[in-house]
PASEBA-1860 file (N, C-alpha, C; in nm, 3 decimals):
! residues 82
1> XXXXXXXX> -0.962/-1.092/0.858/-0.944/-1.103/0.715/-1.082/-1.117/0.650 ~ -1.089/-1.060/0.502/-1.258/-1.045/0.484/-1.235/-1.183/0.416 ~ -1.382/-1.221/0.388/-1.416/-1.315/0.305/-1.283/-1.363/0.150 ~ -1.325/-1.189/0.105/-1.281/-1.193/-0.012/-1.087/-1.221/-0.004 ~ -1.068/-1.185/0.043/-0.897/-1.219/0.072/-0.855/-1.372/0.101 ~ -0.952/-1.389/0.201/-0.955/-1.557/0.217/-0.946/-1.649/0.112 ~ -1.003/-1.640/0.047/-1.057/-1.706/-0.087/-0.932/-1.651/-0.157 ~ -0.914/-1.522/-0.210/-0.790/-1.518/-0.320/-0.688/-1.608/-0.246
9> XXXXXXXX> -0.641/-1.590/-0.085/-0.502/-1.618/-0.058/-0.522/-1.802/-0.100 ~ -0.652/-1.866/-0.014/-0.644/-1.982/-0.072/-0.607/-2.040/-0.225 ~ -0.714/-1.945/-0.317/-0.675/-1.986/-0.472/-0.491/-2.001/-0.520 ~ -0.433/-1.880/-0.462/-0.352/-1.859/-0.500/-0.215/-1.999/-0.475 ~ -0.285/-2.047/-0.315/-0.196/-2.145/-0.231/-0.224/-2.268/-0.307 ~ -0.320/-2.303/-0.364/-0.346/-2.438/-0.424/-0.297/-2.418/-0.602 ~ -0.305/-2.306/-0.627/-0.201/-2.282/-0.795/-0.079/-2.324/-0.779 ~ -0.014/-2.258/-0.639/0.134/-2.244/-0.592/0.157/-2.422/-0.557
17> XXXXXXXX> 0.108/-2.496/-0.508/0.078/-2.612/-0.447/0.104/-2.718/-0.578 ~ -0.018/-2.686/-0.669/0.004/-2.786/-0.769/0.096/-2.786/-0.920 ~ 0.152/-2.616/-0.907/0.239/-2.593/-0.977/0.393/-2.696/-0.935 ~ 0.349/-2.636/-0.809/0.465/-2.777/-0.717/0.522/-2.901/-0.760 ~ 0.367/-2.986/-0.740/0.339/-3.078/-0.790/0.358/-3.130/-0.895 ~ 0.336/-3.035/-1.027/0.354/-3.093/-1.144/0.490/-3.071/-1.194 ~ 0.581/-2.971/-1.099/0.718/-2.982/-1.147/0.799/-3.094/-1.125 ~ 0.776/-3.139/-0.946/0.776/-3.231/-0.927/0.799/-3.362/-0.965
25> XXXXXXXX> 0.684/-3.401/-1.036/0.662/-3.507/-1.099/0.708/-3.490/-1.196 ~ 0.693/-3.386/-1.327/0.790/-3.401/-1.391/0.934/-3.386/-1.383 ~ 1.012/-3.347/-1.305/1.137/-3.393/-1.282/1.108/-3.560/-1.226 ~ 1.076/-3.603/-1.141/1.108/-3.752/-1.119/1.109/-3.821/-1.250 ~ 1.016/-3.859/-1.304/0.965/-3.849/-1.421/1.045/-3.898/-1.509 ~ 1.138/-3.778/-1.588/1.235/-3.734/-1.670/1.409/-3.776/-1.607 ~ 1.403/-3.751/-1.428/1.542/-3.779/-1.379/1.550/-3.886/-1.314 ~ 1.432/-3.944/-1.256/1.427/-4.032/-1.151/1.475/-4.165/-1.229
33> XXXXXXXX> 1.390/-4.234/-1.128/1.439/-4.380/-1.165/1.305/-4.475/-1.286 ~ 1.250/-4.392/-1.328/1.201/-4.432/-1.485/1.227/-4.410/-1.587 ~ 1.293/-4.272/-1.584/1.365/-4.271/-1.714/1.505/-4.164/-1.714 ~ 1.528/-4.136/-1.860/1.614/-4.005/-1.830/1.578/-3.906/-1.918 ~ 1.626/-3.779/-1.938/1.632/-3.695/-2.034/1.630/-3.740/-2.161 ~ 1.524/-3.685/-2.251/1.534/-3.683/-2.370/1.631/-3.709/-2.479 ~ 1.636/-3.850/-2.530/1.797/-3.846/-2.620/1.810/-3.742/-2.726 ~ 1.975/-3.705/-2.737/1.982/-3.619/-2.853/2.106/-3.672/-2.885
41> XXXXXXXX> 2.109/-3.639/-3.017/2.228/-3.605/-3.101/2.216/-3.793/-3.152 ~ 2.298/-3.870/-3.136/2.368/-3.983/-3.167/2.288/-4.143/-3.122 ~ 2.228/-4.120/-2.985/2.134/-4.172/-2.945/1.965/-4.185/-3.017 ~ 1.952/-4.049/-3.031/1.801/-4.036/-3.074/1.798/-4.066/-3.217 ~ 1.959/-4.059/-3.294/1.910/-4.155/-3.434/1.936/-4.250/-3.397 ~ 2.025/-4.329/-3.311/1.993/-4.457/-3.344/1.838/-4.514/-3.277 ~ 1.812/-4.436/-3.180/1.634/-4.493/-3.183/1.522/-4.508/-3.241 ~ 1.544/-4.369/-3.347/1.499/-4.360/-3.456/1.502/-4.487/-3.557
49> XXXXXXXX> 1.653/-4.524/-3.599/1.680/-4.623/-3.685/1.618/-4.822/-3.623 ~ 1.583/-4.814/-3.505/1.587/-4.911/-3.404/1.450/-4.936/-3.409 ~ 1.359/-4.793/-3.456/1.200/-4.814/-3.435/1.193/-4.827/-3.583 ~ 1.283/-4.797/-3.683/1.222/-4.797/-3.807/1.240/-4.976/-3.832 ~ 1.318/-5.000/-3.798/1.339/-5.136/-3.836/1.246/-5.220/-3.817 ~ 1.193/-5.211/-3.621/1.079/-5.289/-3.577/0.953/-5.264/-3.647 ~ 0.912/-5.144/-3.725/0.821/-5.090/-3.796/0.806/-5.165/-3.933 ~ 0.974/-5.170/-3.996/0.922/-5.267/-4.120/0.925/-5.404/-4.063
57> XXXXXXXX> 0.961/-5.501/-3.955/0.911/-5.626/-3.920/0.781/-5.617/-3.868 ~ 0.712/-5.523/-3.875/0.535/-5.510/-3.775/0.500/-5.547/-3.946 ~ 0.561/-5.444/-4.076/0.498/-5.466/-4.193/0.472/-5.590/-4.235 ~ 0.628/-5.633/-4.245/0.616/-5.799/-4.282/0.547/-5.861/-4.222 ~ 0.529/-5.876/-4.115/0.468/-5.936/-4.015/0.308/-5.931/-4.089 ~ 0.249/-5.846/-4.090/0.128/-5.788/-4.130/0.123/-5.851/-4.242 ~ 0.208/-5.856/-4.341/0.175/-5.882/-4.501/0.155/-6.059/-4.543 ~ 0.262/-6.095/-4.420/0.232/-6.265/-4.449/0.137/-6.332/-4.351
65> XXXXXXXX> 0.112/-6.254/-4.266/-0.047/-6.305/-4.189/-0.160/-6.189/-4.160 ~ -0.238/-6.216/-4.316/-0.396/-6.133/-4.357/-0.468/-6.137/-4.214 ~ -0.525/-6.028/-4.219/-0.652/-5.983/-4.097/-0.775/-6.130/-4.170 ~ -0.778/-6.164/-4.064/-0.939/-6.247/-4.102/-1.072/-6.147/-4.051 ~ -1.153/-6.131/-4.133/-1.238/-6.002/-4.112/-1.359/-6.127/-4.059 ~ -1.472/-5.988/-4.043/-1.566/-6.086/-3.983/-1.746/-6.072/-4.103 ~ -1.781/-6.187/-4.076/-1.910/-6.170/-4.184/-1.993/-6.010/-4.217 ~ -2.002/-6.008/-4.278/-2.109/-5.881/-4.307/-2.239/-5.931/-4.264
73> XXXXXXXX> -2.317/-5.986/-4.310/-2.468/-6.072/-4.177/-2.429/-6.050/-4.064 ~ -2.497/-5.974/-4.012/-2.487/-5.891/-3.855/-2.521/-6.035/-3.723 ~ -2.581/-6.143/-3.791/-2.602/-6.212/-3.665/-2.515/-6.338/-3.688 ~ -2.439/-6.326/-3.791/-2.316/-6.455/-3.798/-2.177/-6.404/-3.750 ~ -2.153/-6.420/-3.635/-1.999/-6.339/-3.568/-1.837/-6.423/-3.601 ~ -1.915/-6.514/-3.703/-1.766/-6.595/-3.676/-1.710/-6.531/-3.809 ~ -1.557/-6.570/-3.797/-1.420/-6.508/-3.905/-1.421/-6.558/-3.996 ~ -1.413/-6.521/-4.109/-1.397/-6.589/-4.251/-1.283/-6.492/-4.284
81> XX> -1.207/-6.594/-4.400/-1.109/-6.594/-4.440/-1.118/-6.557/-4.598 ~ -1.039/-6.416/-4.571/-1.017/-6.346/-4.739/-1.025/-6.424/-4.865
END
């Protein structure tokens, strides 16, 4: 076998190999035992509705306890308060 064949058949075996691989893993992935398929229909709004909610308690959350920023004087590191 010449050089040159060697080399394609290898390239070709390690495409074929990690194409493998990444199907692989994505099926475990998606079926296995971390998760499942993508919700639809009835599910995926209520996750939707489930993240919007936690989203406006991150707001509130946010609005009744201010960021304490830090000095503008580059060599004073401590927090002052708005």
């Amino acid at each position: 076998m010449s050089p040159t064949t060697l080399i394609i058949l290898i390239v070709l075996l390690l495409t074929v190999l990690g194409s493998g691989v990444l199907r692989f893993i994505t099926v475990k992935y998606y079926w296995g035992e971390r998760g499942a398929p993508p919700a639809t229909g009835e599910a995926r709004r209520k996750q939707k509705e489930d993240e919007l909610r936690m989203r406006e308690k991150q707001i509130e959350y946010v609005e009744s306890h201010p960021r304490e920023t830090r000095s503008p004087d580059f060599l004073d590191n401590r927090k002052r308060h708005i």
